[in-house]
N, C-alpha and C positions, 0 to 999 in steps of 0.2 A: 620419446615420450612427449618431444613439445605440443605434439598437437592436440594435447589434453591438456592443457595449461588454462585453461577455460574451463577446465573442473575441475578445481584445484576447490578444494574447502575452506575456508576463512579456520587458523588455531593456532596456538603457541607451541614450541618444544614442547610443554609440559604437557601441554593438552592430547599433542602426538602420543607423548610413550604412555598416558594415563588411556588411551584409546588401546591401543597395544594391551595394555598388561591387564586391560578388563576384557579380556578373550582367554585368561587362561581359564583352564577349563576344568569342571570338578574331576572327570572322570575324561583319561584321550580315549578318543574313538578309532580306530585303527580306522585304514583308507586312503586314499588317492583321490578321493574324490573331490573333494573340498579344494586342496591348493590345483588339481589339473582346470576345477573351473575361474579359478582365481586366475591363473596363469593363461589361460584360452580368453581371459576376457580383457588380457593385455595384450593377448598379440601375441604367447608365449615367448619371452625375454630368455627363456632358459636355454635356448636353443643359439644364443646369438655368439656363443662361446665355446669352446671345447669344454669339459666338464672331468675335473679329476676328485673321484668320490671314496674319503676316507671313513671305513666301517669297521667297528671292532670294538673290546670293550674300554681297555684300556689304555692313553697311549694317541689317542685321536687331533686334540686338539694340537700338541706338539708336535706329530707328523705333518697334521694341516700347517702349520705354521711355519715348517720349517721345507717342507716344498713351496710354498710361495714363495717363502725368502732367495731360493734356491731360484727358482722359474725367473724372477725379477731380475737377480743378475745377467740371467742371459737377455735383459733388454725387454721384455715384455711387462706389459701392465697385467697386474694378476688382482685378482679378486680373491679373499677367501671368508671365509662363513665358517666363524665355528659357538659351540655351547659347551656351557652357560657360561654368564657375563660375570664377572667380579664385583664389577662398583658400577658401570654404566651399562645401557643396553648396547651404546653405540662399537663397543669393544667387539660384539660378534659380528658387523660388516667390516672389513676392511677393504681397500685398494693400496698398493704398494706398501702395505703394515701401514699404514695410518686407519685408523678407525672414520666410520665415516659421519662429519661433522653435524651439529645439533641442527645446522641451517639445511644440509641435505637431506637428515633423518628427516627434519620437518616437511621440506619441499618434496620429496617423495611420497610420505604417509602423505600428504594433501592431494595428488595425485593418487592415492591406492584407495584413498575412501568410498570412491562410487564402485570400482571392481570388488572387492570387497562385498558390497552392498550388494551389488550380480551376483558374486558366489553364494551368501551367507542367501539368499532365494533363488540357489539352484536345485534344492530338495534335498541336498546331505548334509544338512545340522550347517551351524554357524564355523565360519572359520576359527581355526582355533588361535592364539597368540603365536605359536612357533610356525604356524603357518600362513599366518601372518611376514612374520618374519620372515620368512622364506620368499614370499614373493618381494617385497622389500626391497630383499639381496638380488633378487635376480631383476627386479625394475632398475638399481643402482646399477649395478654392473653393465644391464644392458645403455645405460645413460652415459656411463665414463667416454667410450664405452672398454670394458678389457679383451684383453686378450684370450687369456684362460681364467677359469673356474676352479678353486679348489674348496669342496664341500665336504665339512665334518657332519653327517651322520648325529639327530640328537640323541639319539637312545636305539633306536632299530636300523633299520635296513629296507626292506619290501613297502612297509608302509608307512616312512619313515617321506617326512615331507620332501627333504633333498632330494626323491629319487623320483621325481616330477620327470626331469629330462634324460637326455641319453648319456651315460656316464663312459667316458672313452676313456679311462684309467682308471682302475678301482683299488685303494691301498688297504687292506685286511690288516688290521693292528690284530696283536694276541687275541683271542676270542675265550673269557672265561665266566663262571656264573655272576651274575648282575642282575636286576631291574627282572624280576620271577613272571611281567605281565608278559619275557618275549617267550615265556617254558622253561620247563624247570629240569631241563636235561640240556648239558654243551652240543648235540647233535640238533635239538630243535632252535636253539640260537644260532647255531651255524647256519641253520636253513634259512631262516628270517637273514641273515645277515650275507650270506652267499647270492640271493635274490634280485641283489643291486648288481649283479655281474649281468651285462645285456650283453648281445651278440656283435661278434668280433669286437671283443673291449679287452686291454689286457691291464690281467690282475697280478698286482705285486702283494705277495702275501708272507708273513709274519712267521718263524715257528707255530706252529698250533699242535695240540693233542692231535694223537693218529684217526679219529673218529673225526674230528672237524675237519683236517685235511682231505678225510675222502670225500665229504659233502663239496665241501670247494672243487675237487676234483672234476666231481661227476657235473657240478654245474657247469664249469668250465670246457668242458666235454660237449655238453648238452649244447649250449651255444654258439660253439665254435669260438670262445676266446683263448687266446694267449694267457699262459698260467706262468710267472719268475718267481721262486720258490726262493726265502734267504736259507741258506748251509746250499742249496744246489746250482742257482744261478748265479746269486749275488751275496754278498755280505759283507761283515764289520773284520777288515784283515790285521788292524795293530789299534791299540788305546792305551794311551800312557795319560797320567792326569798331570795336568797343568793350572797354572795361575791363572784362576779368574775362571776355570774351564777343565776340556779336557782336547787331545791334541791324538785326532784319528786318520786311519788309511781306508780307504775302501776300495773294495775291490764290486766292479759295478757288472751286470750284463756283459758290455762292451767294449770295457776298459776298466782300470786303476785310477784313482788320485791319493796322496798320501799325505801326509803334513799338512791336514785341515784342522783348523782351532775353531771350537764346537764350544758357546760360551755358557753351554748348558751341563749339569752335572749327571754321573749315573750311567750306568752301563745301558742301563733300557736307552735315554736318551741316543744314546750312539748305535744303538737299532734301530730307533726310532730314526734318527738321520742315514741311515742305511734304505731305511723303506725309499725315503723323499727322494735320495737318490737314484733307484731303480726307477721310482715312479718317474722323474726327468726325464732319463734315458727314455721309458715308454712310449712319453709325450715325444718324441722325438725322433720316434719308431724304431730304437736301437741303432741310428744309420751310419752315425760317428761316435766316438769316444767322444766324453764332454769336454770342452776345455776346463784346466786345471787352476787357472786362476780366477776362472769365473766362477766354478764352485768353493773356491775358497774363500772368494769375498763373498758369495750369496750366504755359507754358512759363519758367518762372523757375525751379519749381523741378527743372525736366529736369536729369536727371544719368545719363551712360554711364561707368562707371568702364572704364579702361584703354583709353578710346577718345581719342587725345589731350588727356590725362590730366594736369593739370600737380600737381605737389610741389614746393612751396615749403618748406622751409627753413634757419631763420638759421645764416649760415656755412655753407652749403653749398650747392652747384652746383643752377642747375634740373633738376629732371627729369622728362620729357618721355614717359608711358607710353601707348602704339599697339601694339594687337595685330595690328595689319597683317599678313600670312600668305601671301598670294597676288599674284600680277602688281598684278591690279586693287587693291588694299588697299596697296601701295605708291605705285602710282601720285597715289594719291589723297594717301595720306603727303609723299609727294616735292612735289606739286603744293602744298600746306597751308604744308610748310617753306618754301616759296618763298614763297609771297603773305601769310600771316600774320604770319614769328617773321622775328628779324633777330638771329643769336647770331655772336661774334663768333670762338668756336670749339665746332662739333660734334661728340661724342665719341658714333658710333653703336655702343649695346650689343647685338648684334643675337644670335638662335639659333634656327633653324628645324627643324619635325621631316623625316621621313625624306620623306613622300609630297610634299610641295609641289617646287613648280617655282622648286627653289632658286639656279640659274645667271640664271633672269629677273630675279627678286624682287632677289637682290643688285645686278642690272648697273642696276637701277632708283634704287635708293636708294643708292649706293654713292659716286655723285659730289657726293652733298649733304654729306659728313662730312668732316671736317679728319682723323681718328685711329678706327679701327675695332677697337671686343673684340668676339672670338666667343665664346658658352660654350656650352652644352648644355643646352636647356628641360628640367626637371625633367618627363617625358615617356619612358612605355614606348616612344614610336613617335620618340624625337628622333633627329636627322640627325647624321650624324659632322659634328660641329667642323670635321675637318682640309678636308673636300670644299669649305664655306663656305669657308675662310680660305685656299684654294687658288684658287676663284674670285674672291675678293676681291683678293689679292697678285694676280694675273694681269692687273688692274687700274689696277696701279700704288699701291693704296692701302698706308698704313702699318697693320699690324694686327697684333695680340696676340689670340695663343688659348689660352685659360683653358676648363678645363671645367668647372670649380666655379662657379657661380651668383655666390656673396657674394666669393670671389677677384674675377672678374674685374667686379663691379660695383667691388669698391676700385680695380681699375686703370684704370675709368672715373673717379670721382672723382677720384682723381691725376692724372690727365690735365685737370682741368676747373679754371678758379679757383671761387673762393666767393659772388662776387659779382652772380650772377646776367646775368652777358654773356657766359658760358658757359652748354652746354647738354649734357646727357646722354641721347641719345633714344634709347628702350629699344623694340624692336619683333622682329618677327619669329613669333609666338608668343604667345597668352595663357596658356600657362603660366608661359612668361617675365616678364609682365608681372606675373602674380598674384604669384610667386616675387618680384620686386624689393618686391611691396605691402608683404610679408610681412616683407621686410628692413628695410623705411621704418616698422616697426611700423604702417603703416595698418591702419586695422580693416576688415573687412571690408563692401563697397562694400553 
């Protein structure tokens, strides 16, 4: 990209991400059109890397995250790209899990402003902010420059900005109802989401309902890809829970490794590290068994921020951060709280936005909690408090509605002792979650 350094835009960080976040868009417009003219008017960057593309509902960001982690140990600089951000934007580009710095997001956007300018008068509407972002990622990456690509999927599949380039590993996370713009049947999701499988690409895919697995099927058919299926090919062989973690085997395509220490919680998570693991092997074209202590340092240092999330500090209550958002994403929450954590009272902080399937989501999670705060995710799109807290009482549960974020996180700690056999599990939202990080002065993940 140096030989644009001559069109580089005079601006500050701030002025970068305020350029950035005045592109979101009232209404996305599905298409390709937009980031492939973005991308053709750089030179296409997307192409400069292998590409391992993570698609599904639930489950994404931490498969992306912990196949990079995974990839890195074996020596390679990985890129990975995933949504939505906690506290900063910088947290969705990463190289080697470091996010990529304020001075690079800067020197890049100064650099993407006139492409940009090309696309947004190529005739298909203005870029939008996520595809924005997309190109971004792939100008960074092509600039380190890395090795491999691992791309989380923001919400679809086919039209889904990620799927600009050619995707040579494609990981399927569960695939359940979500975001009703992709159709409002798990077979027309599937389709949207099975879409990103290109020819001779192979896909590692997740249990799914038997109606989504035929879809995968037949596309995979259709194209001539390689289909690893977990319960057929690969999967999760032992999980005992451990300190600080939990302490799994896996049994991969091509080989076993066993006494891996996974410092993430939750049975999903150790599926989820199962997917990253098949997907390795993929990248690698099945040819050797992985080495065994290289996967084990690569998953040591996996880390999902806000994905059951623990905050420890002294003299005060744990706290418990799940961006959980949807039926499936409780369900899993709900199921976690029961088999992992043993609190002696739960104080659920919970705030959902407007479009989610707020009457499920609550009746799911709602009997795990001793004492329920609602407040309102720092969110253009968030959901009236009173509708929540209206479902919830209907329930029988005891509940305070707060709209202010930091109010009703103090009415959660009031309610909690200090001594860590209480618990504050904060979900509904990652805006909510990011917003609590932010109060916990955590730095950003």
């Amino acid at each position: 990209m140096s030989q644009f350094d001559d069109l580089a835009i005079p601006m500050t960080y701030q002025d970068a991400v305020a350029q950035l976040y005045a592109r979101i868009p009232e209404v996305i417009k599905p298409g390709l059109e937009r980031i492939q003219a973005l991308t053709n008017a750089m030179g296409n960057p997307e192409t400069n890397a292998p590409i391992v593309h993570v698609v599904g509902t639930n489950g994404k960001t931490s498969t992306t995250l912990m196949a990079a982690a995974l990839l890195q140990a074996f020596n390679l600089t990985v890129g990975s790209y995933t949504s939505p951000h906690l506290q900063v934007v910088n947290e969705r580009i990463r190289v080697n899990g470091e996010p990529i710095s304020d001075n690079d997001l800067l020197r890049i956007t100064q650099l993407l402003t006139p492409f940009l300018a090309v696309a947004d008068g190529s005739g298909h509407g203005t870029v939008s902010y996520f595809e924005a972002l997309t190109g971004l990622a792939f100008a960074y990456f092509a600039d380190v420059p890395v090795n491999v690509a691992v791309l989380e999927a923001g919400m679809g599949g086919k039209w889904d900005a990620t799927n600009v380039g050619h995707n040579d590993v494609v990981i399927i996370t569960p695939i359940a109802m979500d975001h009703p713009e992709l159709g409002d049947t798990l077979v027309a999701k599937a389709k949207e989401k099975a879409a990103v499988i290109d020819p001779e690409s192979t896909v590692i895919c997740a249990p799914q309902h038997p109606d989504v697995m035929a879809i995968i099927r037949e596309r995979c058919d259709a194209v001539s890809a390689t289909l690893k299926v977990y319960g057929e090919d690969f999967e999760l062989a032992g999980r005992e829970l451990a300190v600080g973690g939990q302490m799994i085997d896996i049994r991969g395509v091509g080989g076993e490794t066993t006494e891996i220490f996974l410092p993430l919680l939750g049975h999903h998570q150790a599926i989820n590290a199962t997917l990253a693991y098949a997907a390795v092997e993929a990248l690698f074209d099945f040819e050797a068994e992985l080495n065994a202590e290289l996967v084990r340092e690569g998953f040591v240092h996996a880390k999902s921020p806000g994905r059951l999330e623990r905050i420890y500090r002294d003299g005060e209550p744990l706290v418990l951060l799940d961006g959980a958002h949807n039926p499936a994403g409780m369900e899993t929450l709900a199921q976690t709280l029961k088999q992992d954590f043993s609190f002696e009272r739960t104080v659920l902080l919970i705030g959902m936005v407007a479009d989610k399937d707020i009457e499920t989501s609550a009746a799911i999670i709602a009997d795990l909690a001793d004492v329920i705060v609602v407040t309102t995710p720092p969110s253009s799109r968030a959901g009236d408090p009173a509708r929540l807290c209206d479902v919830l009482k209907a329930r029988g549960k005891d509940v305070h509605c707060l709209n202010d974020v930091e109010a009703a996180f103090d009415a959660a700690t009031n309610l909690t002792r200090s001594d860590h056999s209480d618990a504050i599990v904060v979900t509904g939202s990652l805006y909510l979650v990011g917003a609590i990080r932010d109060l916990l002065a955590e730095p950003p993940a």
